[in-house]
C-alpha positions, 0 to 999 in steps of 0.5 A: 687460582680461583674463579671471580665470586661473580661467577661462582654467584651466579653459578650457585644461584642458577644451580641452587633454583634447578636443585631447589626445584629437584628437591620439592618435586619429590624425585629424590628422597628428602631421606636419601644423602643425595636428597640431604645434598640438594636441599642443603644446597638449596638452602645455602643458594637461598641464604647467599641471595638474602645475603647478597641483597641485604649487603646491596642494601647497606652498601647503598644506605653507606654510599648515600651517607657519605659518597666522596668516602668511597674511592669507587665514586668517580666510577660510579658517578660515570656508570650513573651518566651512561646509564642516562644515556642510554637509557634516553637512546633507548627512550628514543629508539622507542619513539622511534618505533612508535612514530614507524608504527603511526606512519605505517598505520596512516598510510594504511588508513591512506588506503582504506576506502572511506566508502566501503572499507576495504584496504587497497594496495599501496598506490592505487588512487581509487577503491578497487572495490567500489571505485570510491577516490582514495585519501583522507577522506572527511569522517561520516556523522549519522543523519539522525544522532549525530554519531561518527560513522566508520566507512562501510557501515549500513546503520548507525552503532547509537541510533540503528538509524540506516545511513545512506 
């Protein structure tokens, strides 16, 4: 009885990085058999992943040749769909936290006073820091430049203009 090449392949490969990585670190001779061992091993975990990677290569150059040859098409072609489903779940879900994240970002420019700045606690309807009523308030511009003006700033960041 013998294991799929599945998981002797990604055994090797797992294992041939961890021996190639033991075999350069110079914590077992090169001279040594047990050093002989894990660079040999090394090697042939490195010529199986080319190996491995120029096969897909070909396979995929057969496939697109001819598709309706391979029995394996219809399963493919499904594997193809549900990849597009989830990857459009997965584009969704991803919107989804994004728009989260703009909603909670609102609610807290909701609660940051458009006078001085500070960030209030959810529900509170006036500033508890200057008393200054709460909501989407109307951006500043300087008086001399013209330049918007985040709440809570003295002087204008393009002219140095004091803001009242």
């Amino acid at each position: 009885m013998s294991l799929p090449n599945d998981l002797f392949g990604g055994l090797g490969g797992a294992l041939g990085g961890l021996m190639d990585g033991i075999a350069k670190s110079g914590l077992v001779p090169k001279d040594t058999p047990e050093g002989k061992i894990l660079s040999a091993t090394s090697e042939v975990s490195n010529l199986e992943k080319q190996e491995s990677a120029l096969l897909l290569e070909i396979g995929r150059v057969a496939y697109e040749e001819n598709p309706v040859r391979w029995p394996q098409d219809a399963k493919l072609k499904l594997i193809q769909q549900n990849l597009i489903a989830a990857r459009n779940e997965l584009q969704a879900a991803q919107q989804e936290q994004q728009d989260a994240q703009a909603t909670k970002d609102a609610q807290a420019a909701m609660r940051t006073c458009p006078s001085c700045g500070h960030e209030n606690a959810e529900g509170i309807k006036f500033c508890q820091e200057c008393g200054t009523k709460l909501g989407l308030a109307a951006p500043k511009f300087c008086g001399s430049c013209g330049e918007e003006i985040p709440p809570g700033i003295q002087f204008c960041g393009s002219c140095g203009a004091k803001q009242v």
